[in-house]
C-alpha positions, 0 to 999 in steps of 0.5 A: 674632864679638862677642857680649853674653851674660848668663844667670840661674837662679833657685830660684822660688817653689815649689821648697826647691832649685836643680836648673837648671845652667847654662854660657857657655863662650866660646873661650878661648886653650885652644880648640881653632882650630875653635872660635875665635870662637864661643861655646857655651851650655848649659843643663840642668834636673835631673829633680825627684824624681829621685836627685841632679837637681842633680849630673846638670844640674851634670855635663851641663854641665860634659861639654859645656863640655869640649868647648872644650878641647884634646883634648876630641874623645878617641875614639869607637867605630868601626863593625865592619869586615867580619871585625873586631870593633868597638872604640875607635879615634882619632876624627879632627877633623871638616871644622868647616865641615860642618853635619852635622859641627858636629851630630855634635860636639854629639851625642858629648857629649851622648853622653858627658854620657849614658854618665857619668850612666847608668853613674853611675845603675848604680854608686851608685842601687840604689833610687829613680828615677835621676838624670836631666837635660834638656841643651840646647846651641847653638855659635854661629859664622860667623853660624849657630847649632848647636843640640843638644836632648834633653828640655823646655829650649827654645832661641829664635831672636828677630829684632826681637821675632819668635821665628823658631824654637824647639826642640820639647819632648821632653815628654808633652804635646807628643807628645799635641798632635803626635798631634791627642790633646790641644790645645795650650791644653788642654797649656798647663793640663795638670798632666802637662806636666812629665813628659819623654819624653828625658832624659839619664842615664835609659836607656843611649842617648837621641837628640838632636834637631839644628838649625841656625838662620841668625843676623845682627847683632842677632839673639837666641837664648834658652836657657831651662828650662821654669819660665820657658816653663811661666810666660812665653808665647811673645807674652810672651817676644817682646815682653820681648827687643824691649825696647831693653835689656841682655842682663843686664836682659833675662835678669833680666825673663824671670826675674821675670816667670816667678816674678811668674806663679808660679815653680812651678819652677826658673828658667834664662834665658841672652840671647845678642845675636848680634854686637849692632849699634853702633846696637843697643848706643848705643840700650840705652846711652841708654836706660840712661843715661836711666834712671839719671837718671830715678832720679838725679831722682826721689832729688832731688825726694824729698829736696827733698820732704822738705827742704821739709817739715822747713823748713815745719815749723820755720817753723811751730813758731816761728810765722813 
């Protein structure tokens, strides 16, 4: 499966640090068979104020990235049989081809990736709120899209500049709205908005949502933060993937047009053109193209320009 990937984080405007992380893992030689030609996207925003913001995304990320590696499935507990204790017992690999199988690897690291920093939150922060992350995944394979959420970080499925789904905030805003407490114009401008009802690291056990998005050649997906929701609108979000670009100058423009509406926060942008059509590909090529010799024009008028200028003045210095 042929994908074209790029993903950005940017520090914004308003924060002194970086506390979005972020992974594209492709499956490698080392994968596990289940995996092959898919591709894992992961993104994560550390909780700011919170102890260490920077080192739970960093850890989040870097947990379910492992899960690309040989061995990586390791052992789960079982449920207590009748007359037995529960206890740790080898976790036997999945039929991959089972949605609910695909959603059940996600949630064991995302579990893992919430044990670590918890027990890593109980050990070292005696004092001051725990370190905590937001921790958004999709596994991408067999033209659908597995996707794992907990907290504010939002993932889309983009077709031909229409956003066909997206994951929902785990935020206290959105929890208003759902409730009919608060308009979603009236969330847009609450300055609450920031605050997450789920993270990881934060309580001994979250739960994720799951999703599972059909895709075919041409489609986008979009793993973000919340700087970039929070300052781009959905309209806005669509018509910047319809663009005929790049995946890297797509990344780059959602990037910029978040911190060209204030940048408030951290900004995290992954593009994922899934399987990109031959046509799809020669369109950005020459699109491209052109661009590079409009600029290669506009650098030869200029010299002219000033070639020009220079000639003129010369001549009229020697009075000819």
């Amino acid at each position: 499966m042929e994908f074209e990937i790029s993903g950005l984080t940017d520090i914004g405007r308003r924060k002194a640090k970086n506390e979005d992380n972020f992974g594209v893992f492709p499956a490698g030689d080392n994968a596990p068979e289940w995996s092959s030609d898919g591709v894992l996207l992961v993104v994560a925003d550390g909780l700011g104020g919170h102890f260490g913001g920077e080192m739970a995304s960093k850890l989040a990320v870097s947990l379910v990235g492992d899960l690309l590696k040989d061995g990586a499935l390791g052992r789960a507990p079982a449920a207590a049989r009748e007359g037995e204790a529960a206890g740790p017992v080898p976790e036997e690999p999945p039929a991959w081809e089972d949605t609910e199988d695909w959603h059940a690897l996600l949630r064991q690291a995302f579990r893992r990736a919430n044990e670590s920093i918890f027990k890593t939150n109980q050990d070292f922060v005696s004092a001051g709120r725990p370190m905590g992350t937001t921790l958004l995944a999709a596994f991408v394979k067999h033209s659908k899209a597995w996707v794992c959420n907990v907290g504010d970080s939002r993932a889309y499925h983009v077709r031909a500049g229409e956003i066909l789904a997206k994951t929902e905030d785990h935020s206290w805003v959105d929890e208003q709205v759902k409730q009919g407490l608060m308009s979603p114009e009236d969330a847009a401008r609450d300055k609450r908005k920031n605050l997450v009802t789920r993270s990881i690291g934060t309580d001994p056990e979250v739960e994720a949502d799951v999703y599972t998005w059909r895709v075919k050649s041409g489609d986008i997906l979009l793993l973000c933060s919340d700087g970039l929701v929070n300052m781009v609108t959905d309209d806005e979000i669509a018509a910047i993937l319809a663009r005929p670009e790049p995946a890297e100058t797509l990344a780059r423009v959602l990037v910029d047009t978040a911190n060209e509406h204030g940048g408030r926060d951290n900004i995290t942008a992954i593009v994922a053109f899934v399987r990109p059509s031959a046509a799809g590909r020669a369109l950005r090529r020459v699109k491209n193209a052109l661009d590079e010799a409009s600029a290669l024009n506009v650098a030869a008028l200029l010299v002219y320009g000033l070639f020009a200028a220079a000639a003129g003045y010369f001549l009229r210095a020697l009075g000819m």
